[in-house]
C-alpha positions as CSV (number, residue, x, y, z in Angstrom):
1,X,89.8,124.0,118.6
2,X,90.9,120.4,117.5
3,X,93.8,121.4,115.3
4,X,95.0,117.5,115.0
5,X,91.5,115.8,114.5
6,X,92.1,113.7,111.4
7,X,88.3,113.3,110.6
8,X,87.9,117.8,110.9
9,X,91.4,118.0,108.5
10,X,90.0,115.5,106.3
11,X,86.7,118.0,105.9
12,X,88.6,120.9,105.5
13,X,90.3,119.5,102.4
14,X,87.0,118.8,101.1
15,X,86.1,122.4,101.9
16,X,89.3,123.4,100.1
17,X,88.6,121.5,97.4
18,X,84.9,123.0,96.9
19,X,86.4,126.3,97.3
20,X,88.9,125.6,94.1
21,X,91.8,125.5,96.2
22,X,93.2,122.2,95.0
23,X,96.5,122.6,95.9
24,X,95.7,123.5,99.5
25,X,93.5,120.1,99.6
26,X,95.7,117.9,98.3
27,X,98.6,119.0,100.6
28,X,96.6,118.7,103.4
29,X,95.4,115.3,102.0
30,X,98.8,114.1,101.5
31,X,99.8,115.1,105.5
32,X,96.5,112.0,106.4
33,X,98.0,110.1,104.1
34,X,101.4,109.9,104.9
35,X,101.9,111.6,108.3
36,X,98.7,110.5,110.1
37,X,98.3,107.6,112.4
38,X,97.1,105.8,111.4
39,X,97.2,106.5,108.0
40,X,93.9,108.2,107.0
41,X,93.0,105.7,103.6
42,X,89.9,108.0,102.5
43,X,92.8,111.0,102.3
44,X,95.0,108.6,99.9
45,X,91.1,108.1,97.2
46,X,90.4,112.1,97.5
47,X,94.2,113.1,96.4
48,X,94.5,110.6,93.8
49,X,90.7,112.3,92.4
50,X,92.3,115.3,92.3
51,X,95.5,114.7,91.2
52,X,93.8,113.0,87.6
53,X,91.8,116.0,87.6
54,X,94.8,117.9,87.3
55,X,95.9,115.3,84.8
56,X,99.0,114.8,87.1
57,X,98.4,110.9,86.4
58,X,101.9,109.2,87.6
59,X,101.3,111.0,91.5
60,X,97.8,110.3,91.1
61,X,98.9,106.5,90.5
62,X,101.1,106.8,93.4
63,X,98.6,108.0,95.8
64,X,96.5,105.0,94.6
65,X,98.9,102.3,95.1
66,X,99.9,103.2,98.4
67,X,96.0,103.7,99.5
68,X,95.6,100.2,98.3
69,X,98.4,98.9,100.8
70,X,97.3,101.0,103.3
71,X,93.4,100.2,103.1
72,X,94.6,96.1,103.1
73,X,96.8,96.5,105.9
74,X,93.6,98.3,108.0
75,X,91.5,95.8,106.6
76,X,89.4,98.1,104.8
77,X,88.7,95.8,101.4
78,X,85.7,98.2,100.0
79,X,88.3,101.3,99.9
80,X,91.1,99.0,98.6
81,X,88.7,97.8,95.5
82,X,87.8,101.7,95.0
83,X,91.2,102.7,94.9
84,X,91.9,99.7,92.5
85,X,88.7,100.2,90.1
86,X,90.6,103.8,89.6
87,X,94.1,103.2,89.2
């Protein structure tokens, strides 16, 4: 009923990726990251997961470096240290 709820799209991906439909989660992942606003920075840690799971390491690395900006531009320092233990 709330097709544009970025917190219920963000779940969804997580049910996605339980489910084994990676792909589907980390598309939908990428659309918070880049196409939400604001930017949704747990959506930018959950792809990046993924993505080195899948050994696709340089978009992996991507995801992390923007998440980094993105988290220190909100102000969010704990997810911007995550992001940066990882990458």
């Amino acid at each position: 009923t709330e097709p544009n709820d970025t917190f219920l799209r963000y779940t969804l991906a997580m049910e996605y990726r339980k489910a084994g439909e990676t792909q589907q989660s980390i598309e939908l992942l990428k659309e918070l990251a880049y196409n939400a606003t604001p930017r949704y920075v747990p959506a930018f840690f959950m792809a990046a997961q993924q993505l080195v799971e899948l050994d696709q390491l340089e978009e992996a690395r991507r995801f992390l470096r923007d998440g980094i900006e993105e988290a220190r531009t909100q102000n969010d320092h704990h997810a911007a240290a995550e992001m940066s233990e990882l990458l």
